[in-house]
PDB file of N, H, CA, C and O in Angstrom:
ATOM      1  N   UNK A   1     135.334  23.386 132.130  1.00  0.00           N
ATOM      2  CA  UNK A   1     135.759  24.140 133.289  1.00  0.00           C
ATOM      3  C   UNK A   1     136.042  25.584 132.917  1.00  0.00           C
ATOM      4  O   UNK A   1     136.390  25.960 131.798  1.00  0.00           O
ATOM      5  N   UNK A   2     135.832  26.436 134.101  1.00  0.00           N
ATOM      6  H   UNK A   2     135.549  26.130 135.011  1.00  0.00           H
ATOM      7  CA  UNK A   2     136.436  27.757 133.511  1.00  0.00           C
ATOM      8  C   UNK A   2     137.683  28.339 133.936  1.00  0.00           C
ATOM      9  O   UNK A   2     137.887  28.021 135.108  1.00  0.00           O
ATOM     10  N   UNK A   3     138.523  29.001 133.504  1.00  0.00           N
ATOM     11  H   UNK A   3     138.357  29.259 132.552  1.00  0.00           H
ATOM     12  CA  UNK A   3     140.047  29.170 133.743  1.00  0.00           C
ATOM     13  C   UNK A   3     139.586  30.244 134.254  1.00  0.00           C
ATOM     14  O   UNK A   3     138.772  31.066 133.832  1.00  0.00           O
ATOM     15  N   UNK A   4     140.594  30.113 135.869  1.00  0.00           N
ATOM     16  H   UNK A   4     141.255  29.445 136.212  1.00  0.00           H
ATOM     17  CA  UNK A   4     140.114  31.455 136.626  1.00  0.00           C
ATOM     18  C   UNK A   4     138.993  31.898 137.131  1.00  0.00           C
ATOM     19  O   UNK A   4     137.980  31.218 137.296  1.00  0.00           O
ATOM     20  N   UNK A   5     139.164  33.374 137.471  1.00  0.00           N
ATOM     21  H   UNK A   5     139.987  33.927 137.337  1.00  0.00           H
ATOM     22  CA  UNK A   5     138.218  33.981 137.619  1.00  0.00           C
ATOM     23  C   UNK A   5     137.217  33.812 138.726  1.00  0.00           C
ATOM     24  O   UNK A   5     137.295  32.611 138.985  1.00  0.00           O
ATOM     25  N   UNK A   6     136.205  34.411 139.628  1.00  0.00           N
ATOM     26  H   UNK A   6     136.142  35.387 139.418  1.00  0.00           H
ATOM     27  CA  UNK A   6     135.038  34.615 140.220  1.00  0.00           C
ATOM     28  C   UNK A   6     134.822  32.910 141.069  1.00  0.00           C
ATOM     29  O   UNK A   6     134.968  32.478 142.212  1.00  0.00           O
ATOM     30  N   UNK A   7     134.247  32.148 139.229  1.00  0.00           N
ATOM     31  H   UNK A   7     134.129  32.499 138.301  1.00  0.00           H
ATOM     32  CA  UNK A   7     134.023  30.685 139.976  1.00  0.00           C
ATOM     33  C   UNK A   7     135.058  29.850 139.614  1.00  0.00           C
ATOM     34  O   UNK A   7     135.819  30.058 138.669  1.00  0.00           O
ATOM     35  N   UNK A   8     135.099  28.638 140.573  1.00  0.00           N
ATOM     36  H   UNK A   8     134.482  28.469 141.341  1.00  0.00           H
ATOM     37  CA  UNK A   8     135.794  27.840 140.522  1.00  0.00           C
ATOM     38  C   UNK A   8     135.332  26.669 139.073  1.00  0.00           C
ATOM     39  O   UNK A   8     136.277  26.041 138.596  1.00  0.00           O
ATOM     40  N   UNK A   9     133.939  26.440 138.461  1.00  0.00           N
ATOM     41  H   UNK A   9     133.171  26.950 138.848  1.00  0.00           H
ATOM     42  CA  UNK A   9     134.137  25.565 137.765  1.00  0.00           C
ATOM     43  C   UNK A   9     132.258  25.895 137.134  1.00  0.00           C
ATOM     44  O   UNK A   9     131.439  26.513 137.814  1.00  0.00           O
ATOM     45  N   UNK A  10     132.063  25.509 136.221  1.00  0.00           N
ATOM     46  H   UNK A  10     132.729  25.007 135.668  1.00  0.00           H
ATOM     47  CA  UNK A  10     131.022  25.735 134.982  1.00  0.00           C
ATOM     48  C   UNK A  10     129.657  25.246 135.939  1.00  0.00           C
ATOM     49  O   UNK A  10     128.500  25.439 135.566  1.00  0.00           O
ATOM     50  N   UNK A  11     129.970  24.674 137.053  1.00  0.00           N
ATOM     51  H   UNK A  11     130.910  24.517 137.356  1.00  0.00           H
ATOM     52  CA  UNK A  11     128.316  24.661 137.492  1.00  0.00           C
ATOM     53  C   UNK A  11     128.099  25.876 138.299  1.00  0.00           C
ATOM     54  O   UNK A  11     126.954  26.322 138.235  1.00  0.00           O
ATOM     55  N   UNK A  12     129.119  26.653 139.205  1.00  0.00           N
ATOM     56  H   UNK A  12     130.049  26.290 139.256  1.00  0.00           H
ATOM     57  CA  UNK A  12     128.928  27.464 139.878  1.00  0.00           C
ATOM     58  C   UNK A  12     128.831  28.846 138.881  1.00  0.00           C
ATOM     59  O   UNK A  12     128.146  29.761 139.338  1.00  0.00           O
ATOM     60  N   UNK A  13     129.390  29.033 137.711  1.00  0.00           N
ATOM     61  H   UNK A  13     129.947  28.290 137.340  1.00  0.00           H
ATOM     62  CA  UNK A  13     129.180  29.743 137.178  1.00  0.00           C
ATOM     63  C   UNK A  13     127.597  29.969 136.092  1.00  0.00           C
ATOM     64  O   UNK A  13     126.996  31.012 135.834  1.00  0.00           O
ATOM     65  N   UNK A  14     127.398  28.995 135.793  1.00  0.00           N
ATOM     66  H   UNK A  14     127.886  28.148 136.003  1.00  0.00           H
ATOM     67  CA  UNK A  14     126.085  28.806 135.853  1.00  0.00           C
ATOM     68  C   UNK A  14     125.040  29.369 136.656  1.00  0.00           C
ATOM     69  O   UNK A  14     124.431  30.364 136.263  1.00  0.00           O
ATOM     70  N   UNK A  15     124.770  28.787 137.804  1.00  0.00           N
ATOM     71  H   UNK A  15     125.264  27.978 138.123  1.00  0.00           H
ATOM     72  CA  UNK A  15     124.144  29.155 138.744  1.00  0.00           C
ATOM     73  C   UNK A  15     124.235  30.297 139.277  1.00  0.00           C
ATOM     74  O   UNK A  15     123.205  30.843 139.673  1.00  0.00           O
ATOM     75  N   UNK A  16     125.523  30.943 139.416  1.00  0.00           N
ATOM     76  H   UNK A  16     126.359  30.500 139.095  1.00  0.00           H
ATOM     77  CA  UNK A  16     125.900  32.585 139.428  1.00  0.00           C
ATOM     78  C   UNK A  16     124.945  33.401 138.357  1.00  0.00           C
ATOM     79  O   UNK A  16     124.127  34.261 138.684  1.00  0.00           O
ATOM     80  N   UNK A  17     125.209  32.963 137.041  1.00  0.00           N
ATOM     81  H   UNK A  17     125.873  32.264 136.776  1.00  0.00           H
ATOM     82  CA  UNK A  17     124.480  33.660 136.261  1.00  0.00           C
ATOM     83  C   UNK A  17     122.494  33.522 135.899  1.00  0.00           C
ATOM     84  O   UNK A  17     121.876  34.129 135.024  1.00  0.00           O
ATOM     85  N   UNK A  18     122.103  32.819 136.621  1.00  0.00           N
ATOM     86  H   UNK A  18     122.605  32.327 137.332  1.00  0.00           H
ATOM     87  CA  UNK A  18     121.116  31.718 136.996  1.00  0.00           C
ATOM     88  C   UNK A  18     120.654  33.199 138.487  1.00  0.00           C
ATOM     89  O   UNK A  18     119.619  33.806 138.215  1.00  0.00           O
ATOM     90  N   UNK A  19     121.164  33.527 139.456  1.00  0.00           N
ATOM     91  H   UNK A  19     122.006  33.033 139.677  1.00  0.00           H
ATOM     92  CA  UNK A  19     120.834  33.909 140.675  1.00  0.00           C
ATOM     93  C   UNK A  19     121.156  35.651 140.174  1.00  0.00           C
ATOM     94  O   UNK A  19     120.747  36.542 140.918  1.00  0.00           O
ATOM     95  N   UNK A  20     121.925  36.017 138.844  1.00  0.00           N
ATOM     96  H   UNK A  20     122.257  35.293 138.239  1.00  0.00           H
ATOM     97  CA  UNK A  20     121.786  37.343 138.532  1.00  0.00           C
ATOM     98  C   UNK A  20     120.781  37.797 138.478  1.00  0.00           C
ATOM     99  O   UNK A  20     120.274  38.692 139.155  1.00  0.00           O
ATOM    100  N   UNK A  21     120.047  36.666 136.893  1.00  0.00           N
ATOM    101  H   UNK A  21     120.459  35.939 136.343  1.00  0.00           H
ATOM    102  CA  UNK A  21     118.698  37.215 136.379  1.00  0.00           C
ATOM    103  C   UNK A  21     117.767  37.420 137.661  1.00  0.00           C
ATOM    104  O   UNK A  21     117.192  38.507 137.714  1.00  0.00           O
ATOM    105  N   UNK A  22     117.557  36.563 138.644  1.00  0.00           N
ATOM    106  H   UNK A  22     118.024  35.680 138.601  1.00  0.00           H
ATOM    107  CA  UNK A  22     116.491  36.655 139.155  1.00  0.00           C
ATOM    108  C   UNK A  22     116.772  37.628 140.533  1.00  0.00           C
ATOM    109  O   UNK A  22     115.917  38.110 141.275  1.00  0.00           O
ATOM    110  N   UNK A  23     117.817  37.717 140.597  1.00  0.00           N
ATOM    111  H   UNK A  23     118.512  37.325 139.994  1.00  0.00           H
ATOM    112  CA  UNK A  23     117.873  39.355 141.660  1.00  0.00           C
ATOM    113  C   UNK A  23     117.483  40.439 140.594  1.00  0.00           C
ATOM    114  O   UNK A  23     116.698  41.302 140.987  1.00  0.00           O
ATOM    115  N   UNK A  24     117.929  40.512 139.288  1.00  0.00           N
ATOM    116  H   UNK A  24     118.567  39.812 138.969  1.00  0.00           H
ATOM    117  CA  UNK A  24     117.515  41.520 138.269  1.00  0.00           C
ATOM    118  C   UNK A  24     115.594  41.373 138.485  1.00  0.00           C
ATOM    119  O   UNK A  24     114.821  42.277 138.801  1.00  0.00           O
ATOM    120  N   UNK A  25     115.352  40.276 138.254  1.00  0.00           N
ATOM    121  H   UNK A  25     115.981  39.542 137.996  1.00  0.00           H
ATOM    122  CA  UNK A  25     114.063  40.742 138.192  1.00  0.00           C
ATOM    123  C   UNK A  25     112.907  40.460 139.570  1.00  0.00           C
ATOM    124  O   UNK A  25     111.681  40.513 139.669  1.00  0.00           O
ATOM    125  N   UNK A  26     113.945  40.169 140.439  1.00  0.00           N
ATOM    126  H   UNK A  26     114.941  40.126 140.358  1.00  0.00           H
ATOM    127  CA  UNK A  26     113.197  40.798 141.790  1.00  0.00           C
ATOM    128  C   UNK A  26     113.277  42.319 142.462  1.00  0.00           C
ATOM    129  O   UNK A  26     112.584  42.765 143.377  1.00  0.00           O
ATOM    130  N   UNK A  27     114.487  43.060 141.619  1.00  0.00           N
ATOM    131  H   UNK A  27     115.050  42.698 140.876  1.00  0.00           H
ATOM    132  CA  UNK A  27     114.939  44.411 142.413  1.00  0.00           C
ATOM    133  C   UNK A  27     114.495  45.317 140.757  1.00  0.00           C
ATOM    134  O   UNK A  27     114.727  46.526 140.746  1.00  0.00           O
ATOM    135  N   UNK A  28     113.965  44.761 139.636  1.00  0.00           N
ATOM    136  H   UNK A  28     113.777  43.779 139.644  1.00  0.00           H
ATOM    137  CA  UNK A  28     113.260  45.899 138.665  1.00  0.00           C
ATOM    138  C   UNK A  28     111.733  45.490 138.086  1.00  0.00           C
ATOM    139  O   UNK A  28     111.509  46.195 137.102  1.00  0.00           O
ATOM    140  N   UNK A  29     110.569  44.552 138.379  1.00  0.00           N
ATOM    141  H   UNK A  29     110.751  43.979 139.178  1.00  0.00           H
ATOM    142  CA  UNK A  29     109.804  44.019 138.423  1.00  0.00           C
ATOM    143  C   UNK A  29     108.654  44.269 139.340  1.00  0.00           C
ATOM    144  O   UNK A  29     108.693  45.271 140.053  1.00  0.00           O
ATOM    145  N   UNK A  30     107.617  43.442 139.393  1.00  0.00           N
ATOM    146  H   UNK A  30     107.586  42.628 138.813  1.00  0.00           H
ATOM    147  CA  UNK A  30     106.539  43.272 140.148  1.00  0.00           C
ATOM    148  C   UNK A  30     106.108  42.035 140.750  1.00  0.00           C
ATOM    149  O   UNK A  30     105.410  41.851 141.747  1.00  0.00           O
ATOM    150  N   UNK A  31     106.836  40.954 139.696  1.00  0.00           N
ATOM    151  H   UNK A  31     107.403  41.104 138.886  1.00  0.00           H
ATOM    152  CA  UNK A  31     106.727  39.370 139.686  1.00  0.00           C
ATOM    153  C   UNK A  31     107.231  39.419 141.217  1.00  0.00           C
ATOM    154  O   UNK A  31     108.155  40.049 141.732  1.00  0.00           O
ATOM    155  N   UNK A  32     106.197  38.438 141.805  1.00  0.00           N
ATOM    156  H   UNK A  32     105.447  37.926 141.387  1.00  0.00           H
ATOM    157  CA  UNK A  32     106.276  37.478 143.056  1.00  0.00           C
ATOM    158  C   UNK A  32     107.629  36.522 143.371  1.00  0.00           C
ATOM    159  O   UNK A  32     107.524  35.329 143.084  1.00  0.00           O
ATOM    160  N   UNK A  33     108.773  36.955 143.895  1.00  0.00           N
ATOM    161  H   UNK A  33     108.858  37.924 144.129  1.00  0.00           H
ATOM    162  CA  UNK A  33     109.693  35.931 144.076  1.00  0.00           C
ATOM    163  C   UNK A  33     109.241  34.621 144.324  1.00  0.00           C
ATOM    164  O   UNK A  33     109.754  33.783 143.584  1.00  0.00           O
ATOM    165  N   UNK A  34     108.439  34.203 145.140  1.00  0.00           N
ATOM    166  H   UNK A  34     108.022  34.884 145.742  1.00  0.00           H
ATOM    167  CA  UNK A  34     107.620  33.424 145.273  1.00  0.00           C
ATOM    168  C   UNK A  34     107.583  32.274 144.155  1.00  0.00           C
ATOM    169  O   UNK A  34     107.808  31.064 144.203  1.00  0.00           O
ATOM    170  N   UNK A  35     107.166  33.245 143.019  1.00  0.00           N
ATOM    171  H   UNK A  35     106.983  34.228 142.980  1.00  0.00           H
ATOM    172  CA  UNK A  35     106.920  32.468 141.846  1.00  0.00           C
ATOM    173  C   UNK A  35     108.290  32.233 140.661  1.00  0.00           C
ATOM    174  O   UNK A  35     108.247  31.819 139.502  1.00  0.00           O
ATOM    175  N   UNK A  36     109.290  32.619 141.380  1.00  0.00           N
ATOM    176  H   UNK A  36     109.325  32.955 142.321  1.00  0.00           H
ATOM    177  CA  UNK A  36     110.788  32.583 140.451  1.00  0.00           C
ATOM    178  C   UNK A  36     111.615  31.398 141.268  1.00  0.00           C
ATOM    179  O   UNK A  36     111.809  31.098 142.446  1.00  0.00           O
ATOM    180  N   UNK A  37     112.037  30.839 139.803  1.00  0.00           N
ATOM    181  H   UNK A  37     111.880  31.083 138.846  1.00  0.00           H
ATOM    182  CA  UNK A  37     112.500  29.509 139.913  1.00  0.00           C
ATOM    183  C   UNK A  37     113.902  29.557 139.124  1.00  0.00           C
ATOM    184  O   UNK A  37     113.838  29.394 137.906  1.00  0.00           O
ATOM    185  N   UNK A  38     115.455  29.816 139.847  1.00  0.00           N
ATOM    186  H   UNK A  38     115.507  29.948 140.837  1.00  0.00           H
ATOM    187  CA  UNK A  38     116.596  29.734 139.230  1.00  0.00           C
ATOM    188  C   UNK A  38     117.446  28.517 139.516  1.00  0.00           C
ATOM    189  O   UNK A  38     117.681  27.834 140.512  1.00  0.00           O
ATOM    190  N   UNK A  39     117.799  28.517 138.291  1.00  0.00           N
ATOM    191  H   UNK A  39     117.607  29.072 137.482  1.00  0.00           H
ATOM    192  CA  UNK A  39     118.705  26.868 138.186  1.00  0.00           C
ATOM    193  C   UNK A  39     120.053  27.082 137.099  1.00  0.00           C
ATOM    194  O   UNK A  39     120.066  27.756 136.069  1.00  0.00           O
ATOM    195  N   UNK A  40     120.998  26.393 137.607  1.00  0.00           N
ATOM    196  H   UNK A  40     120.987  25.845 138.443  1.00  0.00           H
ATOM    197  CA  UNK A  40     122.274  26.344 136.711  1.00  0.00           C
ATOM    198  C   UNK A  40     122.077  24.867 136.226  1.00  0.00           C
ATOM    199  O   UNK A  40     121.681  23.832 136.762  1.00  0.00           O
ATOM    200  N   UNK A  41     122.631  25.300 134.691  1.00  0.00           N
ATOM    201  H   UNK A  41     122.953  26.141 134.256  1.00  0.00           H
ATOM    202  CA  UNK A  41     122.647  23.777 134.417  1.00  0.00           C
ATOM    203  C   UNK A  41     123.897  23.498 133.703  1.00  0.00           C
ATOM    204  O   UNK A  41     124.126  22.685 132.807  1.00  0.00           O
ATOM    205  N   UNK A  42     124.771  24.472 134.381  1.00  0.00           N
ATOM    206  H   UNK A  42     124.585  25.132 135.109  1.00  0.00           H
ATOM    207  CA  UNK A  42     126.616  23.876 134.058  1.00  0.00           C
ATOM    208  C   UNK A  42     126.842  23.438 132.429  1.00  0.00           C
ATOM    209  O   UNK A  42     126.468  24.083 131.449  1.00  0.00           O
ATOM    210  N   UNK A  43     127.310  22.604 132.438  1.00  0.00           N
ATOM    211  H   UNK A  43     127.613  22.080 133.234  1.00  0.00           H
ATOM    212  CA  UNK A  43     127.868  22.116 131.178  1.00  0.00           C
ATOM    213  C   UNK A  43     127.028  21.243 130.026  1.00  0.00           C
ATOM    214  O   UNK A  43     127.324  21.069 128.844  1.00  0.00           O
ATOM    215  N   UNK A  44     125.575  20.628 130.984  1.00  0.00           N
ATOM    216  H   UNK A  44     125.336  20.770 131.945  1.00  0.00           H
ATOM    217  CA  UNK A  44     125.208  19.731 130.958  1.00  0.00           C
ATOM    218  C   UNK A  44     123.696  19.924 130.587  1.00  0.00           C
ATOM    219  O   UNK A  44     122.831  19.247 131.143  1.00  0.00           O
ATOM    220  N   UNK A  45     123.346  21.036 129.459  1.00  0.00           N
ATOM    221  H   UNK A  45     124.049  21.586 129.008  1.00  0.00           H
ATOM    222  CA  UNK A  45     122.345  21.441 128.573  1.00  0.00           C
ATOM    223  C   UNK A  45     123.356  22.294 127.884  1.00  0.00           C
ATOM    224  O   UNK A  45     123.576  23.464 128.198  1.00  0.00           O
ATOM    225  N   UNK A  46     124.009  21.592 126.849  1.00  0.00           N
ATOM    226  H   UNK A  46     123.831  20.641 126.594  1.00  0.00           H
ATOM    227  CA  UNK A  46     124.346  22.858 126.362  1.00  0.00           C
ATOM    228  C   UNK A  46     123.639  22.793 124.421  1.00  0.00           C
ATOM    229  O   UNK A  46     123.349  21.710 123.913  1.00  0.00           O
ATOM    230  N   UNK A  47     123.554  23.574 123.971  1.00  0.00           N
ATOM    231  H   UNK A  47     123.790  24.453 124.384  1.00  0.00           H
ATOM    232  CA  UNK A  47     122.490  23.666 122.533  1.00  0.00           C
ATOM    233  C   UNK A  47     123.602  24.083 121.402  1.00  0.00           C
ATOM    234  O   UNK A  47     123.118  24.378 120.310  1.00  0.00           O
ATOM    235  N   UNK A  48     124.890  24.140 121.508  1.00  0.00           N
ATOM    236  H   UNK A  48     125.283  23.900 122.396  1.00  0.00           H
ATOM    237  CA  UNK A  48     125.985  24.453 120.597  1.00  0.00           C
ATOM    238  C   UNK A  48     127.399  23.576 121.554  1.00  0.00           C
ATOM    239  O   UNK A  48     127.654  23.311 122.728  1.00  0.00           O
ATOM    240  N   UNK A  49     128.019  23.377 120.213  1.00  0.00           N
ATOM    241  H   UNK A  49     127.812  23.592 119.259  1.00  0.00           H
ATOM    242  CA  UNK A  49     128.955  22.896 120.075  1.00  0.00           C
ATOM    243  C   UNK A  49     130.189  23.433 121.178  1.00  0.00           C
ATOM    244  O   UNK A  49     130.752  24.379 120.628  1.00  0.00           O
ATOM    245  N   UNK A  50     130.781  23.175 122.479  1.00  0.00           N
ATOM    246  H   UNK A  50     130.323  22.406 122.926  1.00  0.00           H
ATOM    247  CA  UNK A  50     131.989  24.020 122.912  1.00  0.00           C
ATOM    248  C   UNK A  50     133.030  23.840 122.755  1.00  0.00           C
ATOM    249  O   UNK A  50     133.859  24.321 123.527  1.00  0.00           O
ATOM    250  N   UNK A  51     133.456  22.924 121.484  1.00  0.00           N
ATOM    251  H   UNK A  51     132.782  22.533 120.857  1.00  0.00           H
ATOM    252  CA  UNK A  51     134.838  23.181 120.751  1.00  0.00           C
ATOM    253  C   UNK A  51     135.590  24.490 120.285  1.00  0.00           C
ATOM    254  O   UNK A  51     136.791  24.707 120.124  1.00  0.00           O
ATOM    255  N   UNK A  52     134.202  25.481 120.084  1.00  0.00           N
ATOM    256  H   UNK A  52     133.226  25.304 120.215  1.00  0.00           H
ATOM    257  CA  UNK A  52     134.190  26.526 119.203  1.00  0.00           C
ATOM    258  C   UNK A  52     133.757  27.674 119.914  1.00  0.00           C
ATOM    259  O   UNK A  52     132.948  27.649 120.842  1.00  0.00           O
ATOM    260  N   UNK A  53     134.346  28.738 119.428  1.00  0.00           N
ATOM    261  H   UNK A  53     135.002  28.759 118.674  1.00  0.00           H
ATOM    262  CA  UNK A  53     134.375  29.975 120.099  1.00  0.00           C
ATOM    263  C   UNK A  53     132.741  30.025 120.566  1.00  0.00           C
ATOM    264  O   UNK A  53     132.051  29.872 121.574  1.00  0.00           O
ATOM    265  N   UNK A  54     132.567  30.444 118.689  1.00  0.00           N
ATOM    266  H   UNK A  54     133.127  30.568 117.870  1.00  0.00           H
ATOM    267  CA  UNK A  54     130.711  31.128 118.592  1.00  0.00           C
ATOM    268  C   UNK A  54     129.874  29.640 119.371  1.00  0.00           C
ATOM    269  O   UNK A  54     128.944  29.921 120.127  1.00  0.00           O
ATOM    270  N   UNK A  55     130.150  28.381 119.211  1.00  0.00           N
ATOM    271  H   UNK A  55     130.904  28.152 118.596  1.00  0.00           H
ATOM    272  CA  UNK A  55     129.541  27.597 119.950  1.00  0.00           C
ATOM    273  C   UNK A  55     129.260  27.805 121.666  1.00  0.00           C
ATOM    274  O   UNK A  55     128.168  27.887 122.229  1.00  0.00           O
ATOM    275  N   UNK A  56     130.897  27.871 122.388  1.00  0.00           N
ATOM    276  H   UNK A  56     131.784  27.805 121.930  1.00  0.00           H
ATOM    277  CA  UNK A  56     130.391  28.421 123.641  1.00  0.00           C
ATOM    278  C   UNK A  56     129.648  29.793 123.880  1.00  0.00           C
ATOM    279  O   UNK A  56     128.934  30.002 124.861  1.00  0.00           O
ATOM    280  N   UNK A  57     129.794  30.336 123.282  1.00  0.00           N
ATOM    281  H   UNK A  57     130.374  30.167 122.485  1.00  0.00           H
ATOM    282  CA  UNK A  57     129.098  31.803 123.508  1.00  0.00           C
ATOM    283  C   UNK A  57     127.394  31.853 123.405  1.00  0.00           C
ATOM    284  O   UNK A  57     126.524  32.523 123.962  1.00  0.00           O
ATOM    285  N   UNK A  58     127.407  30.688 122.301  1.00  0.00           N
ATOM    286  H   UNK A  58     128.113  30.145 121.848  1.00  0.00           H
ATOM    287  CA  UNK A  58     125.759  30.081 122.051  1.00  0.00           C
ATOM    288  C   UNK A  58     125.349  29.698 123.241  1.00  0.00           C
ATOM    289  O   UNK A  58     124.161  29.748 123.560  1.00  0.00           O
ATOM    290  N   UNK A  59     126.683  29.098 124.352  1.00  0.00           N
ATOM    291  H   UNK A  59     127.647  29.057 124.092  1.00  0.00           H
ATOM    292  CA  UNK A  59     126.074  28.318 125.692  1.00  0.00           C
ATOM    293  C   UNK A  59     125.840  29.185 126.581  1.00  0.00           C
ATOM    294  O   UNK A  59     125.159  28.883 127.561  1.00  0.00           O
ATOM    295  N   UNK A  60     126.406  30.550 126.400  1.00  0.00           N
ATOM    296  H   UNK A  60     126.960  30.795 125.604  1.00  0.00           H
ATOM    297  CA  UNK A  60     126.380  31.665 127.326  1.00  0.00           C
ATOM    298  C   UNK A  60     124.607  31.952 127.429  1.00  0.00           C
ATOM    299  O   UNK A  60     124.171  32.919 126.803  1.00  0.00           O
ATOM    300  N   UNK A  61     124.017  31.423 127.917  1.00  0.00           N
ATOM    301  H   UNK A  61     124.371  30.639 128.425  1.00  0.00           H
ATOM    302  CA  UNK A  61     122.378  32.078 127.879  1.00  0.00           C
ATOM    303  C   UNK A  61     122.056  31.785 129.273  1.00  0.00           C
ATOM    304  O   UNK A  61     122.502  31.023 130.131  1.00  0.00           O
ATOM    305  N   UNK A  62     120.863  32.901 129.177  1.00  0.00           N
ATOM    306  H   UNK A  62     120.501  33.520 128.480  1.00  0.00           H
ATOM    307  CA  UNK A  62     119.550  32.155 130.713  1.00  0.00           C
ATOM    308  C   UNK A  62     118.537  32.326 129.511  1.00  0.00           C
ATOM    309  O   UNK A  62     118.521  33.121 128.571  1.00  0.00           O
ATOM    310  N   UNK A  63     117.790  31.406 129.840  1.00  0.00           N
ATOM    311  H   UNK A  63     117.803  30.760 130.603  1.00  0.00           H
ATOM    312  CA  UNK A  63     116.309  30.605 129.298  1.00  0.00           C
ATOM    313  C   UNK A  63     115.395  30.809 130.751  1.00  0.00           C
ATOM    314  O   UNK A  63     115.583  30.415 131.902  1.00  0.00           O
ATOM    315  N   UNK A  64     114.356  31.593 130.130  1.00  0.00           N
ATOM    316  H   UNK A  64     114.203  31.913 129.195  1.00  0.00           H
ATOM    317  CA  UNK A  64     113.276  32.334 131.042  1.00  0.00           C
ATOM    318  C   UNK A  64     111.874  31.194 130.533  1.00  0.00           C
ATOM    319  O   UNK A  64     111.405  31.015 129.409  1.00  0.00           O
ATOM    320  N   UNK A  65     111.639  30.813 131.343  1.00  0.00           N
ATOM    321  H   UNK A  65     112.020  30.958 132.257  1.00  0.00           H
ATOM    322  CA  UNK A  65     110.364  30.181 131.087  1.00  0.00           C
ATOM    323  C   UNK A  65     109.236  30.347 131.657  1.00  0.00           C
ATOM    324  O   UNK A  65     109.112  30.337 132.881  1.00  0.00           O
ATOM    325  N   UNK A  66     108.371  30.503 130.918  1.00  0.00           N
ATOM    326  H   UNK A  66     108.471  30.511 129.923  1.00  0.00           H
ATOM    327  CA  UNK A  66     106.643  31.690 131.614  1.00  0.00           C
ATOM    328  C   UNK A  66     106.061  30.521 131.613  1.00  0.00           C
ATOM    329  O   UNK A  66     106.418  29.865 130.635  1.00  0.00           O
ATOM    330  N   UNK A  67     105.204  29.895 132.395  1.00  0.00           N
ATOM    331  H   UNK A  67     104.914  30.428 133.189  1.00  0.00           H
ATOM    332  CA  UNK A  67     104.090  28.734 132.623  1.00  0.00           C
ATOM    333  C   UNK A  67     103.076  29.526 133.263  1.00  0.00           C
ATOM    334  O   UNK A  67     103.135  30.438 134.087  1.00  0.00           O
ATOM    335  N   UNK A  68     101.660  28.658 132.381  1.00  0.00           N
ATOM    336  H   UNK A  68     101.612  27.917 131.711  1.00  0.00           H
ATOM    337  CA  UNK A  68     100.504  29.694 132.670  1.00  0.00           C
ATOM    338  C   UNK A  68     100.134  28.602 134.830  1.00  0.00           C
ATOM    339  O   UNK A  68     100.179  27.488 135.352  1.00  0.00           O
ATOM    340  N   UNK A  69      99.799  30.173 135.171  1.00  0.00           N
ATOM    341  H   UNK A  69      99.762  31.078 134.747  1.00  0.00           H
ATOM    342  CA  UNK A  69      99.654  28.633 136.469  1.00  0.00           C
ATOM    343  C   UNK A  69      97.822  28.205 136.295  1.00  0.00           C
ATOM    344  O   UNK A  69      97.180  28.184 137.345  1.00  0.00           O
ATOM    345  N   UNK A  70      97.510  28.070 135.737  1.00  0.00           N
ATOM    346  H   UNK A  70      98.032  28.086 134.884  1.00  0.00           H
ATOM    347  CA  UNK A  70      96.066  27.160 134.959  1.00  0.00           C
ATOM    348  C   UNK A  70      96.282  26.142 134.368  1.00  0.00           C
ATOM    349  O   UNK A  70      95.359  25.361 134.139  1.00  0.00           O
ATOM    350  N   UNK A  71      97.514  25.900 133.986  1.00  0.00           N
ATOM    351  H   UNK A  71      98.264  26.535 134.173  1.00  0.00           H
ATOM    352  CA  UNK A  71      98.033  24.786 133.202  1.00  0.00           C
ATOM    353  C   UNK A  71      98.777  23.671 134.744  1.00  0.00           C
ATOM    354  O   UNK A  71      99.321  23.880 135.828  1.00  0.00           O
ATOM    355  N   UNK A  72      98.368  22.575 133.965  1.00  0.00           N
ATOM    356  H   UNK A  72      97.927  22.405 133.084  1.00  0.00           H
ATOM    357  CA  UNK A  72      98.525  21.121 134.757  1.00  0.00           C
ATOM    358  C   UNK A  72     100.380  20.985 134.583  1.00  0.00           C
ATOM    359  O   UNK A  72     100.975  20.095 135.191  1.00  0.00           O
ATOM    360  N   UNK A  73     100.973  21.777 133.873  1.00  0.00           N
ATOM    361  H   UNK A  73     100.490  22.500 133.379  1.00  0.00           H
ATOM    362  CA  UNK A  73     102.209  21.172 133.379  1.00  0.00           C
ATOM    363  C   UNK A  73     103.202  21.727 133.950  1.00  0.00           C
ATOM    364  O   UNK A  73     104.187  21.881 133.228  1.00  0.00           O
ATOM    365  N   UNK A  74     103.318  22.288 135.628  1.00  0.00           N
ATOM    366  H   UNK A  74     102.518  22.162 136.214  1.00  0.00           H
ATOM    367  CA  UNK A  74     104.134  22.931 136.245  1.00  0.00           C
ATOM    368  C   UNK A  74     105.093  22.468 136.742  1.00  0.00           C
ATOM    369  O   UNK A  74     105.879  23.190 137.356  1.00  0.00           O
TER     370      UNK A  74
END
């Protein structure tokens, strides 16, 4: 959970930071909103440890993923 602040709890903050990137790269870009896909995934992908400082901070990310659209794997 997060103490305080903006959101009430780690999925909305997520997704907050999830709906930044992609106003960032609909208002400095060329990319097709169309083709932008944002998602929070709260607590529940996280790739480090959140016992630990540097661990949560590891969780602090957005993960941009480019798929060719020729590819079957969309």
């Amino acid at each position: 959970m997060t103490s305080g602040g903006k959101y009430s709890n780690n999925d909305e903050l997520s997704s907050g930071r999830a709906l930044s990137v992609f106003y960032y790269l609909c208002e400095n870009t060329n990319l097709d909103p169309a083709n932008l896909i944002h998602t929070g995934r709260g607590e529940y992908n996280p790739i480090a440890d959140n016992s630990t400082d540097e661990g949560r901070a590891r969780n602090r990310r957005v993960e941009i993923k480019i798929y060719n659209p020729l590819s079957s794997s969309y």
